[in-house]
C-alpha positions in Angstrom: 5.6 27.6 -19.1 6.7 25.6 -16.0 7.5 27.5 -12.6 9.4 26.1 -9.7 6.0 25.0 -8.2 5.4 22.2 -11.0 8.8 20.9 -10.2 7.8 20.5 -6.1 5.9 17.7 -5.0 2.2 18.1 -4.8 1.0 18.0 -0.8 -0.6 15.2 -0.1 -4.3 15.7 1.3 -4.4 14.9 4.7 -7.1 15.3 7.9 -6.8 15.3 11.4 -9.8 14.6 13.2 -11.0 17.9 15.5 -8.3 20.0 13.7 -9.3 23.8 13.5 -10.7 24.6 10.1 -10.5 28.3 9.7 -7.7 28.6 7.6 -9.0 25.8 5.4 -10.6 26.7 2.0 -13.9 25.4 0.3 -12.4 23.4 -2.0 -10.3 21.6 0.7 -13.0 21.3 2.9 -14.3 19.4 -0.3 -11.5 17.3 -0.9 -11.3 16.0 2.8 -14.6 15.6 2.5 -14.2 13.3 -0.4 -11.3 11.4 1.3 -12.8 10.6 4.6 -16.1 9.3 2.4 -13.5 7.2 0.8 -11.7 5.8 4.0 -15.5 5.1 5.8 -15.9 3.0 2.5 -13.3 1.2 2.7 -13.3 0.6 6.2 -17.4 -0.5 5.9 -15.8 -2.7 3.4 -13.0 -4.4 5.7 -16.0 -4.4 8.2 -18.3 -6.8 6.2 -15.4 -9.0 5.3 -14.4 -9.4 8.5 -17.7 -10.1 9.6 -18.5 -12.8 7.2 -15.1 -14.2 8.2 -16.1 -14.7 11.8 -19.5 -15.6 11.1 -18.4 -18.5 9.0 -15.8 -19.8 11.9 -19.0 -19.5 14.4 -20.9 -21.5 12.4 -18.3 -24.1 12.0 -17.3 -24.0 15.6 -21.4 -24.0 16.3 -21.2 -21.1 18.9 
């Protein structure tokens, strides 16, 4: 049987960096968890791109 809940919009998992935690449960601890492991990823990711990009234009600029 569907309630009014299933017909809202799920809220979307968010984290603010030094934001007070008491309030927050286990299992969202563990999904913010999972989501900033995911951004840091990502972000490593852009990293090593970005460095491969500048490395190249050093090397063909010889700096």
């Amino acid at each position: 049987m569907k309630t009014e809940d299933d017909d809202r919009p799920k809220k979307k998992i968010t984290h603010e960096i030094g934001a007070d935690l008491y309030l927050v449960s286990v299992e969202e601890l563990q999904e913010r968890v999972t989501l900033l492991k995911e951004e840091i990823a990502r972000l490593e990711a852009d990293m090593v791109k970005k460095q491969a990009s500048k490395s190249a234009a050093d090397s063909f600029f010889k700096r």
